[in-house]
C-alpha positions in Angstrom: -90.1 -11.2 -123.5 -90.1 -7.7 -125.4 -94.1 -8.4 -126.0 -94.5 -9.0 -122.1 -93.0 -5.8 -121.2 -95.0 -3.8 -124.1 -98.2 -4.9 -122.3 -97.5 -4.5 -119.0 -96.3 -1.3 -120.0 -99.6 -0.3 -122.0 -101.5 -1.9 -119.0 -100.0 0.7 -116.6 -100.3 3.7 -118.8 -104.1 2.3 -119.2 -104.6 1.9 -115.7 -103.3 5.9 -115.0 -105.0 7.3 -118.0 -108.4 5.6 -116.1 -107.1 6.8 -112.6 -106.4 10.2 -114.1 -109.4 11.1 -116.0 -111.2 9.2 -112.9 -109.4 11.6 -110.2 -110.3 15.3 -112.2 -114.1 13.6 -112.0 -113.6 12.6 -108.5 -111.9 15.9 -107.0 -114.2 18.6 -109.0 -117.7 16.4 -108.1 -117.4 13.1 -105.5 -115.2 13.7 -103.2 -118.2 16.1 -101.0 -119.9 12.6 -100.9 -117.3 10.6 -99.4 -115.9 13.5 -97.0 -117.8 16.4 -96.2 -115.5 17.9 -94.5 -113.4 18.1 -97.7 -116.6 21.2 -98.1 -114.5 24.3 -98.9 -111.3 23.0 -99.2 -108.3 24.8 -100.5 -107.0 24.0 -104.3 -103.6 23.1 -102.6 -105.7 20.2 -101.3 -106.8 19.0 -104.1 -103.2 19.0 -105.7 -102.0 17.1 -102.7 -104.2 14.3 -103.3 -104.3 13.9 -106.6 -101.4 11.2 -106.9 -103.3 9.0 -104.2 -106.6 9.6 -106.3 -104.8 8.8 -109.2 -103.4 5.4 -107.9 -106.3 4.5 -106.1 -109.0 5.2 -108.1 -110.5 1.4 -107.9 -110.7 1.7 -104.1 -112.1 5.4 -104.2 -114.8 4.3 -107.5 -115.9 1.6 -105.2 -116.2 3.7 -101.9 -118.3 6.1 -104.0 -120.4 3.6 -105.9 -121.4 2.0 -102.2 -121.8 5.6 -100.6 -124.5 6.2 -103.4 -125.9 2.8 -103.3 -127.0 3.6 -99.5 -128.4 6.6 -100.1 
């Protein structure tokens, strides 16, 4: 049972090291692509999204990928 937990536990800190690392990429570069009216911005923005970057960072890598895809 104490190995079950270690790995789900590395899992999730995997999975939000990716979102993370994913969300500073996303928030400095792709996020003009998938909302242009994010254009200009404040930082306070930014910081208020960053969880729900950060959690959903599948959804948001697959919006992006498609976004591109089209153009």
């Amino acid at each position: 049972m104490e190995k079950v937990i270690l790995l789900l536990v590395n899992l999730s800190a995997l999975y939000l090291g990716l979102g993370a690392l994913f969300a500073l990429i996303f928030l400095a570069r792709w996020i003009y692509t998938l909302d242009e009216s994010a254009q200009g911005s404040p930082f306070t923005f930014r910081l208020m999204i960053l969880p729900g970057c950060v959690l959903l960072w599948p959804v948001l890598l697959r919006k992006y990928l498609m976004k591109i895809r089209k153009s």
